[in-house]
N, C-alpha and C positions, 0 to 999 in steps of 0.2 A: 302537599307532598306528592300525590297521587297526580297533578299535571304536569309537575316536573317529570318523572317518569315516564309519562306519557310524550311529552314534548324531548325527551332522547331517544326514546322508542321511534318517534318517526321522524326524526331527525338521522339516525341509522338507516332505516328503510328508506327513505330519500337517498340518502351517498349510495348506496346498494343499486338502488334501479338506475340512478346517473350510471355507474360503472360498467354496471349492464349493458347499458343503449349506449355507453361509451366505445362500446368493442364493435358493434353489431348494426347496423339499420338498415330501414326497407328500400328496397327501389321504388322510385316513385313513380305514382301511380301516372296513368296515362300511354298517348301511344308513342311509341320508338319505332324509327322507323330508316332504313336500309334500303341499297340496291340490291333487289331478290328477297325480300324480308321488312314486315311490317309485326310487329309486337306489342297486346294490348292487356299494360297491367293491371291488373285489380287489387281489391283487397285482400285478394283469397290465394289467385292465381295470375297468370299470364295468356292469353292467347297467341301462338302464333302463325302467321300465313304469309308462306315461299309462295314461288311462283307454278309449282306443282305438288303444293304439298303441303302440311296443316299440321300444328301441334299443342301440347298443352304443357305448360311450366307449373307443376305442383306447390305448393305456398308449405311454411312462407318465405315470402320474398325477401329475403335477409341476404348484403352483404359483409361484409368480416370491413373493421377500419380501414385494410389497406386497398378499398376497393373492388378484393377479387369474390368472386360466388362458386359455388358448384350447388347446383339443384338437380332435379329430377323429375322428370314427364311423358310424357308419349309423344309420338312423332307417326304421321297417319301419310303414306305417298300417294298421290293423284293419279292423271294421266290424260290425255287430250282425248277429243273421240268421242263418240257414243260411248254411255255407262249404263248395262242392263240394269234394268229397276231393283233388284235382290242383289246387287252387287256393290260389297260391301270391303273399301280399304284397308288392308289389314295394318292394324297398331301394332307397334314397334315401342318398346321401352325406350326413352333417352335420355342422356345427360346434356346438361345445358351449362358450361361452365365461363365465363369470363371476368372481366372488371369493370368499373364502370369508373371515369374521370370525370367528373364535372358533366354535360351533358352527351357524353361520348360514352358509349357500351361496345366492348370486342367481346363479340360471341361467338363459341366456339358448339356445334352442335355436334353428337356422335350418338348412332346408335345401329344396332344388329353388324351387321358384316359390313357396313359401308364404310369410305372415309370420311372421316370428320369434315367439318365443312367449317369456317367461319367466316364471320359478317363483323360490318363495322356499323352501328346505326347511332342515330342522335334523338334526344329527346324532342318530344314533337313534330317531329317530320315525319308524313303520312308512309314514307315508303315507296320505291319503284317497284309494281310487280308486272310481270306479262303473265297473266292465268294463261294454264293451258285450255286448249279450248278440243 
């Protein structure tokens, strides 16, 4: 009697986490990669690096069924030139929202007073950047 129970008990808990992971799943991991923009997922987080300019996508990396995400991270701007040694890029809160189709991501980045910006990358392509120098 006591495994019968047991065998609905996670026979519930099973349909429960499908439904769950039914709504919701991760971007995968690895790099994505764009003109002006290269994107390196993890398990935790995202790394990302423009061509002047360096950010981080906070986890977890979950998008919703229909594709789209909105997360949240920092956004750090560069600059070409000599950089004094104590001088240190000020971080910028950002949001990082788009969807991802199949191996295609449109991302949209925004933070502090600038205009949004977005990119179009695919999964495993290294990225075009021109660092500034």
């Amino acid at each position: 009697m006591l495994w019968r129970k047991s065998i609905r008990v996670l026979l519930v808990v099973s349909v429960l986490l499908i439904s769950v992971n039914a709504k919701t799943h991760r971007i995968a991991t690895g790099v994505w990669g764009g003109e002006h923009i290269r994107i390196n997922v993890g398990a935790k987080s995202a790394s990302v690096e423009y061509d002047c300019a360096t950010g981080v996508i906070d986890g977890p990396l979950v998008v919703g069924s229909n594709g789209e995400f909105k997360l949240r991270g920092t956004h750090k701007m560069e600059r070409g030139g000599p950089v004094r040694a104590d001088e240190e890029p000020k971080q910028h809160p950002a949001t990082y929202t788009g969807s991802i189709k199949g191996n295609t991501m449109t991302l949209t980045v925004k933070f502090a007073d600038f205009d949004a910006e977005t990119f179009t990358l695919e999964k495993g392509k290294p990225g075009e950047l021109f660092k500034c120098k």
